[in-house]
C-alpha positions as CSV (number, residue, x, y, z in Angstrom):
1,X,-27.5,-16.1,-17.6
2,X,-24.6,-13.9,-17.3
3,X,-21.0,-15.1,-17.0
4,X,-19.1,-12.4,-17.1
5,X,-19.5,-8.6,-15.6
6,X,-18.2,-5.4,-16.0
7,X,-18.7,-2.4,-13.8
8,X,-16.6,0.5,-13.2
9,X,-15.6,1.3,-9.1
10,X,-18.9,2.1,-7.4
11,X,-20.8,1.9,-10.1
12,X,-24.8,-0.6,-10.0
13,X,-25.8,-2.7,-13.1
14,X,-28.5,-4.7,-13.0
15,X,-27.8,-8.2,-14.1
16,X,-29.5,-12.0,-15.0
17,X,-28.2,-14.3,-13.0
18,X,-29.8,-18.0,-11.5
19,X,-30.3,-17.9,-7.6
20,X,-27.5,-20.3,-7.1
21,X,-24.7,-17.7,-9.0
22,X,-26.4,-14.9,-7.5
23,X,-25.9,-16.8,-3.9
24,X,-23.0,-17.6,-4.2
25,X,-21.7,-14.2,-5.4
26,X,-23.1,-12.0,-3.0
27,X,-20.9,-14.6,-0.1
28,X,-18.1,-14.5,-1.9
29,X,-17.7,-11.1,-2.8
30,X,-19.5,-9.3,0.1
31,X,-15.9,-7.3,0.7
32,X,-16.0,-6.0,-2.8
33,X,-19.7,-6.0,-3.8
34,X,-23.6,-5.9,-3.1
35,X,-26.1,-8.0,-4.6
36,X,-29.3,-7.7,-4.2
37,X,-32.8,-8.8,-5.9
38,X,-33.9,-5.8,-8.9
39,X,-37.7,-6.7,-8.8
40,X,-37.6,-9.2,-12.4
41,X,-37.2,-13.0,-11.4
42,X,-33.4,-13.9,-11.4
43,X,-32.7,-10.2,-11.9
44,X,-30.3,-8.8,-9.4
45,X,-28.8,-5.7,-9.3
46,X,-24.5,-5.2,-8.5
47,X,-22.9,-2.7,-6.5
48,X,-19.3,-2.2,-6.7
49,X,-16.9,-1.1,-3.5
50,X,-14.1,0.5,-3.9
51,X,-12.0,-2.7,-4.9
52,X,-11.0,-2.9,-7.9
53,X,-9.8,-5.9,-10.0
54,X,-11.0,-9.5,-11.3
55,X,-13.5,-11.4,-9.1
56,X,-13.9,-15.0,-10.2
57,X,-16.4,-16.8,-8.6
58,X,-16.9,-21.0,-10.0
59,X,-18.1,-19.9,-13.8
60,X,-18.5,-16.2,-12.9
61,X,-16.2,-13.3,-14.0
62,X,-16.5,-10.2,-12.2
63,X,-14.3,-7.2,-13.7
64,X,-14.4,-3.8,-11.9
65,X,-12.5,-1.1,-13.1
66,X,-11.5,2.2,-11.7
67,X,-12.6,5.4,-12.5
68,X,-8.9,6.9,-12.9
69,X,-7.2,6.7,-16.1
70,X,-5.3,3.3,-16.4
71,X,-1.8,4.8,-16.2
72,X,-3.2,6.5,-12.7
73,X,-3.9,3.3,-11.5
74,X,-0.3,2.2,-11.5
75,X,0.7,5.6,-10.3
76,X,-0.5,4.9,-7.3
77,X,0.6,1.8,-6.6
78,X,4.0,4.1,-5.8
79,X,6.3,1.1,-5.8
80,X,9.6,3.9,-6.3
81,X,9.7,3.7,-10.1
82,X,10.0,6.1,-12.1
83,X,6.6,7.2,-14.1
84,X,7.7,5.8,-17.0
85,X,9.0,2.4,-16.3
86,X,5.3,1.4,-15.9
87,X,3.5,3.2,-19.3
88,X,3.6,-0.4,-21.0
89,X,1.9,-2.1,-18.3
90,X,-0.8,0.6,-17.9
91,X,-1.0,0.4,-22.2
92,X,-1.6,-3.1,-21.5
93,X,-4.7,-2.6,-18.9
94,X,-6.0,-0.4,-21.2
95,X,-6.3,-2.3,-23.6
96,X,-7.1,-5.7,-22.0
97,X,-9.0,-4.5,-19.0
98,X,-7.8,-7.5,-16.5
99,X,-5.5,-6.1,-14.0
100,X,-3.6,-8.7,-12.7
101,X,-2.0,-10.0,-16.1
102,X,-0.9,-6.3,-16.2
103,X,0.3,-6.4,-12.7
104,X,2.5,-9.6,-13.4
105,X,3.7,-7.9,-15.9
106,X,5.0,-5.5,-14.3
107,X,6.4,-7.5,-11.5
108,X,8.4,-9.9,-13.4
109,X,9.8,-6.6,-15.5
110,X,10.6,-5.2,-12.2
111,X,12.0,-8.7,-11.0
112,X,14.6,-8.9,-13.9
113,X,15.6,-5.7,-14.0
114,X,16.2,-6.4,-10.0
115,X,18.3,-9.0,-10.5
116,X,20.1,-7.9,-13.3
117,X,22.0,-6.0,-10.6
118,X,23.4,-9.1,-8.5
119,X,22.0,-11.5,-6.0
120,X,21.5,-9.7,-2.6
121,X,23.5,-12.1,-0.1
122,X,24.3,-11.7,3.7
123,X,26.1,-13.3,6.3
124,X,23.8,-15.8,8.5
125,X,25.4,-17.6,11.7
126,X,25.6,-21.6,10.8
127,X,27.0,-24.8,13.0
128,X,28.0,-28.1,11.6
129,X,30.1,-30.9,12.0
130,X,33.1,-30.6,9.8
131,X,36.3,-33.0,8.8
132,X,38.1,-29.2,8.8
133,X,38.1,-26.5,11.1
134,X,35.9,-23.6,10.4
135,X,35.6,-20.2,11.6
136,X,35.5,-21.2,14.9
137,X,35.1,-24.2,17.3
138,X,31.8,-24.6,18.9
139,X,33.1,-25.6,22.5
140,X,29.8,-27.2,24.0
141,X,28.8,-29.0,20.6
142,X,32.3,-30.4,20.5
143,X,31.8,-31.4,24.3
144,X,29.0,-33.6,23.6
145,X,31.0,-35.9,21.6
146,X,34.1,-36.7,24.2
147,X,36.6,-38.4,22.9
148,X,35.9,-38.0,19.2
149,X,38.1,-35.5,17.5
150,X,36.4,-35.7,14.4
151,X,34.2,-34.3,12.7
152,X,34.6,-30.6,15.0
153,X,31.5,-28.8,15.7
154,X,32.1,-25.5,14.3
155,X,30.5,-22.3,14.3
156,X,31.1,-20.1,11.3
157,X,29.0,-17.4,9.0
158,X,27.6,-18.3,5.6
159,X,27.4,-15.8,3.0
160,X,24.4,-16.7,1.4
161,X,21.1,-15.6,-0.9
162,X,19.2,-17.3,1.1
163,X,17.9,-14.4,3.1
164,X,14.5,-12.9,3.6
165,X,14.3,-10.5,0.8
166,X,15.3,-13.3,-1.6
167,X,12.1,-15.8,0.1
168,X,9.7,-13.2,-0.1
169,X,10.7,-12.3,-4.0
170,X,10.4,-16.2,-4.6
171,X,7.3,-16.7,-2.7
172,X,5.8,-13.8,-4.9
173,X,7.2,-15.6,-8.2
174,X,5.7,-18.8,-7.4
175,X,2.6,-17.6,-7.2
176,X,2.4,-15.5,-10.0
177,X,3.7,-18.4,-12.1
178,X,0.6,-20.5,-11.0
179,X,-1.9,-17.4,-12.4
180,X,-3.3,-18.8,-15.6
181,X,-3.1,-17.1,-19.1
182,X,-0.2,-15.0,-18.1
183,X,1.8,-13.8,-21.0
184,X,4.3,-16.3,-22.6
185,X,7.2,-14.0,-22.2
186,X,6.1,-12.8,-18.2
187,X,6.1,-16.2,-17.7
188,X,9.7,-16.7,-19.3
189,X,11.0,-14.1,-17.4
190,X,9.3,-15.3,-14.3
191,X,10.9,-18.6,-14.5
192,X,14.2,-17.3,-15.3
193,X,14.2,-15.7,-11.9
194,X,12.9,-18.4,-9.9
195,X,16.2,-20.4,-11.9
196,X,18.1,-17.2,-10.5
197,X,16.6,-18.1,-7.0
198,X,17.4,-22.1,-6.6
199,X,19.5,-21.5,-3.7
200,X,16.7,-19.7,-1.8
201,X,14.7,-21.6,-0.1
202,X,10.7,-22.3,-0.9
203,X,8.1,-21.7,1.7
204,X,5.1,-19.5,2.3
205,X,5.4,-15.6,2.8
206,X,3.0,-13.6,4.6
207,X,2.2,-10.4,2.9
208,X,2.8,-8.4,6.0
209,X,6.4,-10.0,6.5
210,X,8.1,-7.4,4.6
211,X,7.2,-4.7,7.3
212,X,9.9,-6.9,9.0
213,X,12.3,-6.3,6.4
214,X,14.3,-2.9,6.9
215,X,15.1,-0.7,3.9
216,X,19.1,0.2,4.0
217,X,21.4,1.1,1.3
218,X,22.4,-2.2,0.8
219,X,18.8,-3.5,-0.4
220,X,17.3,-0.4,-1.5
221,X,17.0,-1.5,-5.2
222,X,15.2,-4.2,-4.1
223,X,12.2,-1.7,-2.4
224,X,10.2,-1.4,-6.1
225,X,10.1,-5.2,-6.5
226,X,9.3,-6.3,-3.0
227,X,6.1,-3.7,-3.0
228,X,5.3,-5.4,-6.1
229,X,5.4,-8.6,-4.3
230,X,3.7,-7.6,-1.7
231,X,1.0,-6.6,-3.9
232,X,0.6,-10.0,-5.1
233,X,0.9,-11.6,-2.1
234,X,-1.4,-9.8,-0.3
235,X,-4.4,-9.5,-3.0
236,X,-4.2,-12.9,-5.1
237,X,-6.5,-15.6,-4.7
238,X,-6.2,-18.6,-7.0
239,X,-9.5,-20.5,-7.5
240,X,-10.3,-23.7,-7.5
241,X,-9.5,-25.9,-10.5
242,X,-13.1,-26.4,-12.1
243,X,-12.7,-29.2,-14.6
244,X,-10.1,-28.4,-16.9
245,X,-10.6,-24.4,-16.0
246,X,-8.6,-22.4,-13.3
247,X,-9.0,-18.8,-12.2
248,X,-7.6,-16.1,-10.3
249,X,-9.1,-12.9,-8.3
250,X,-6.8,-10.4,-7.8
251,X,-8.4,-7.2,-6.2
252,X,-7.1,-4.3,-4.8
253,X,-8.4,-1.2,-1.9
254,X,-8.5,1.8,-4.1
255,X,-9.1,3.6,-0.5
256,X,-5.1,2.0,0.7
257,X,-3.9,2.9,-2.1
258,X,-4.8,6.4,-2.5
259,X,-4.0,6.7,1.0
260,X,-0.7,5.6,0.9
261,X,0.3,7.3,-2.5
262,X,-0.8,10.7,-1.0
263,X,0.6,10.2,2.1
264,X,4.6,9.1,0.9
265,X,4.0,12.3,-2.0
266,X,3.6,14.5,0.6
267,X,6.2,13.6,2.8
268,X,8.6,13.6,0.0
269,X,7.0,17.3,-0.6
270,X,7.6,18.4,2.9
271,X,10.6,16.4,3.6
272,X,12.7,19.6,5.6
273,X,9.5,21.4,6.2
274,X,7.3,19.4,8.1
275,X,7.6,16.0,9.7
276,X,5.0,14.2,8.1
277,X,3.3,11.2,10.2
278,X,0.7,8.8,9.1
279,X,-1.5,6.4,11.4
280,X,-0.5,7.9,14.3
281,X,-2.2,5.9,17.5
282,X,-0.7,7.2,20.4
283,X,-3.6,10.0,20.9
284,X,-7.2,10.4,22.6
285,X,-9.7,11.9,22.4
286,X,-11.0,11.9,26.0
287,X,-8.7,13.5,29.1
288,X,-8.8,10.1,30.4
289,X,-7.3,8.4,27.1
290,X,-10.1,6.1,27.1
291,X,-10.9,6.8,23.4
292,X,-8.2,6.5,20.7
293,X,-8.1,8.2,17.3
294,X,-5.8,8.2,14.4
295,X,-5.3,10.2,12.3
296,X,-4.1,9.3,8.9
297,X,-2.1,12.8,8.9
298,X,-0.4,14.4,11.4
299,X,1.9,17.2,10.4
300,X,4.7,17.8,13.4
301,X,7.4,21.3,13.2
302,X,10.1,21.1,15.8
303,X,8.2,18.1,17.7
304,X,5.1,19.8,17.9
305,X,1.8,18.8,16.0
306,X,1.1,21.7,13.7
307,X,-1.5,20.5,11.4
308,X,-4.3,17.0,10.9
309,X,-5.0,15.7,7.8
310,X,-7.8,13.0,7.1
311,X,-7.9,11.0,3.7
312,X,-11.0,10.1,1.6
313,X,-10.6,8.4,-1.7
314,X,-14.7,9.1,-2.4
315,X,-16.0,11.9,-2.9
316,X,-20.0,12.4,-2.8
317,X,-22.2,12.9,-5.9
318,X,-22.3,16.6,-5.1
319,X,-18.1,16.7,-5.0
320,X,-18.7,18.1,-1.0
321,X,-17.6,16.3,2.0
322,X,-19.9,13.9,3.8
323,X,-20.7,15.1,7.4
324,X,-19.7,12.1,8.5
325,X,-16.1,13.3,7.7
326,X,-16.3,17.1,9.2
327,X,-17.0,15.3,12.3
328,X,-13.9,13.3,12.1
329,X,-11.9,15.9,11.6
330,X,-13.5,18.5,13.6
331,X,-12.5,15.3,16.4
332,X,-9.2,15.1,15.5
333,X,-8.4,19.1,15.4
334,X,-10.0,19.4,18.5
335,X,-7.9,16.7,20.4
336,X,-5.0,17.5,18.9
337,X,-5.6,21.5,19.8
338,X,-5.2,23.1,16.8
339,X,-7.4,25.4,15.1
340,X,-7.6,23.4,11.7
341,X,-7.2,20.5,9.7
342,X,-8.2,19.4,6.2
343,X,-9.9,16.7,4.2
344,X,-8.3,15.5,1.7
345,X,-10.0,14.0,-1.2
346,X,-9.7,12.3,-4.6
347,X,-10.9,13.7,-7.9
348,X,-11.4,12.0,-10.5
349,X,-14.2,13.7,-13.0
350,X,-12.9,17.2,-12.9
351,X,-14.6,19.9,-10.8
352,X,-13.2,21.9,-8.2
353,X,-14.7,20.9,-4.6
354,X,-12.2,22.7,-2.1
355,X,-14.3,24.4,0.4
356,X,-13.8,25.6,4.2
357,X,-16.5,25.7,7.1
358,X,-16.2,26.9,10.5
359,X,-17.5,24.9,13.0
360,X,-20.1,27.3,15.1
361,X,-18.7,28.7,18.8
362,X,-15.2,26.9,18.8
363,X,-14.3,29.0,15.3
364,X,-12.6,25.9,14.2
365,X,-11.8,25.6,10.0
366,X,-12.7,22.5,8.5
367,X,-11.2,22.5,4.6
368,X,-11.7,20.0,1.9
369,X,-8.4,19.6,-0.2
370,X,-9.2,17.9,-3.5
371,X,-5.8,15.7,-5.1
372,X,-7.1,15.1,-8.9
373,X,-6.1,12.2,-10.5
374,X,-8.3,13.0,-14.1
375,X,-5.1,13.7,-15.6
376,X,-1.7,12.7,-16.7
377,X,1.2,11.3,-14.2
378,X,2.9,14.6,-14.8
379,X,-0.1,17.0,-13.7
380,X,-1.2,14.5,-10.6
381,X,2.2,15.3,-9.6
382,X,1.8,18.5,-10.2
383,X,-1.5,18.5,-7.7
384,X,0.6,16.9,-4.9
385,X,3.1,19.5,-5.2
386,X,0.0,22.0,-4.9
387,X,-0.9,20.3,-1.6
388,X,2.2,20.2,-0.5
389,X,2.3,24.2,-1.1
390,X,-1.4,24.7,0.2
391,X,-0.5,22.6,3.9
392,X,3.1,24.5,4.1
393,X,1.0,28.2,4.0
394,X,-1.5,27.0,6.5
395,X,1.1,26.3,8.8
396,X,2.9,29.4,8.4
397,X,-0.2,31.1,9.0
398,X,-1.6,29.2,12.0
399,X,1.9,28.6,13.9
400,X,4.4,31.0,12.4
401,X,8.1,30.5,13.4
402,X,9.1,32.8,15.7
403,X,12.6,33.8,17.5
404,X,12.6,32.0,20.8
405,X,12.4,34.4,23.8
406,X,16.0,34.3,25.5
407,X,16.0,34.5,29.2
408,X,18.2,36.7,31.2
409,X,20.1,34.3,33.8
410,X,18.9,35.2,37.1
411,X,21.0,37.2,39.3
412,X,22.7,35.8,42.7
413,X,21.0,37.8,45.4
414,X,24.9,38.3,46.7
415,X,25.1,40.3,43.6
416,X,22.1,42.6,43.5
């Protein structure tokens, strides 16, 4: 019986498993994979999703890699890096084909360097009861205890670490340090920080909690780490202790993540030329605004939509769109009233699967826009860039600027 699987992202093997395993798998992993019975007595052949990572379920090790190259793989995780500050890490997953040892790798070289730079503090509003005055009496506190002049209620401001950016760095470290078989110096470095950290306070983070945390100049530095920790916090599972064995999975969307990395390129591409939106919700596509759509692209020029953009990470075995997706987007470019709108895919064997339709009677152009990521960092940077170039032309050539018409005033009829 099998123990341990490999499969690459989307990929079906056909495997020996007992019922039980095989059971037990297929409820456990039913977000990242399919099992189902291959014809032969405990024979049961796996189909992988598009999640990509370490699966551990009781004795059984589920890998699934992507089909990128590894240094692609941390390219898209688009944390604000630069390229290169992650080429040891993706060296790493290479060579050892588990991603989240790579992953904590990365984040506690990201963590140090961090925090290398200074503690982030800020001032948070405290009250006490205090032999001295400070910052300022706290009037009604001090009521409450009449005739006692001592201690004074005071309220005052505390500059302190202990603020949300700090907890949610911690939160991230803590669990990290839990993973087993993490490297003996990650885990150095690791703990170092969380020595760094003792005057932050422990507790559990939501992964979502750092929407809540706005980006300024002040914490900037702090972005790559915290969508690093993010990362962890929102894809690590630690497994149950078996005997004197523990495990991790750790999987991530290859569909977010591709999604995301296109869509902050792009607007980095654009930024000054087009207004680049993701997600928006506040359309319909019914006159009564009883059906909602979203678009994971809108393109806006001087507060007007000017283009739609859909994302697919997958494309079909024929590198062509699935119809399923022309009538998304045929959807979107028809609620949005404009005459086109693209597709834009991943690549990642090569091949060249751009190609426009026009949807019969309405005239409407439907292009697929292929992003490929079978090369080097510096060429898929080079694709965005292409994009980028492609989306700006169809704009021009769909809703060219023109000179706004000026208006002669109107003349007083006293004066005609």
């Amino acid at each position: 019986m099998s123990d341990f699987i490999e499969l690459i992202e989307y990929e079906t093997a056909v495997v020996e498993l007992s019922q039980p395993q095989a059971q037990r798998l297929a409820t456990r992993g039913k977000s990242v994979i399919t099992v189902q019975p291959a014809g032969q007595t405990n024979h049961y052949s796996i189909t992988a999703h598009n999640l990509v990572g370490t699966l551990v379920v009781d004795d059984l090790r589920l890998l699934i890699r992507p089909k990128i190259r590894p240094e692609n793989l941390f390219l898209l995780l688009e944390v604000g890096l630069d390229e290169h500050a992650w080429r040891q890490e993706a060296f790493d997953y290479a060579k050892r084909a588990d991603l989240l040892p790579s992953v904590i790798a990365f984040y506690a070289r990201t963590l140090e360097t961090t925090l290398a730079r200074g503690l982030l503090r800020s001032y948070r509003p405290e009250g006490d009861r205090l032999i001295a005055l400070r910052g300022r009496i706290d009037t009604a506190a001090q009521f409450r205890q009449a005739g006692v002049a001592l201690p004074v209620a005071c309220r005052f401001e505390e500059h302190t670490p202990d603020i949300a950016e700090n907890r949610y760095l911690k939160a991230a470290t803590r669990l990290a340090l839990r993973v087993p078989g993490v490297d003996s110096e990650d885990r150095r470095r690791l703990l170092q920080q969380v020595a760094s950290l003792e005057d932050v306070a422990d507790g559990f983070m939501p992964a979502d909690y750092l929407d809540q945390i706005a980006i300024t100049r002040l914490n900037v530095h702090y972005q790559p780490a915290l969508r690093l920790a993010r990362l962890l916090l929102e894809n690590l599972t630690l497994a149950d202790q078996r005997g004197q064995h523990a495990a991790s999975s750790f999987v991530v969307d290859m569909n977010r993540l591709f999604e995301n990395f296109v869509t902050q390129r792009l607007r980095r591409a654009l930024k000054g030329h087009l207004e680049v939106r993701d997600q928006v919700s506040n359309n319909y596509l019914d006159t009564r605004q009883q059906v909602p759509i979203r678009p994971d692209l809108v393109f806006r020029r001087q507060g007007h939509e000017v283009y739609v953009a859909d994302i697919k990470y997958k494309l079909t075995d024929d590198a062509r769109a699935r119809t399923s997706d022309y009538y998304q987007l045929l959807a979107y470019a028809t609620a949005l009233d404009l005459p086109e709108g693209a597709l834009v895919y991943c690549l990642a064997d090569g091949g060249q699967p751009e190609r426009t339709i026009t949807v019969r009677h309405v005239g409407k152009l439907l292009h697929t826009l292929a992003i490929d990521l079978s090369g080097p960092p510096t060429e898929v940077a080079a694709e965005i860039a292409k994009a980028a170039t492609w989306i700006k032309q169809r704009v021009r050539e769909i809703s060219p600027l023109t000179a706004p018409v000026r208006k002669e005033p109107a003349r007083s009829p006293a004066l005609v």
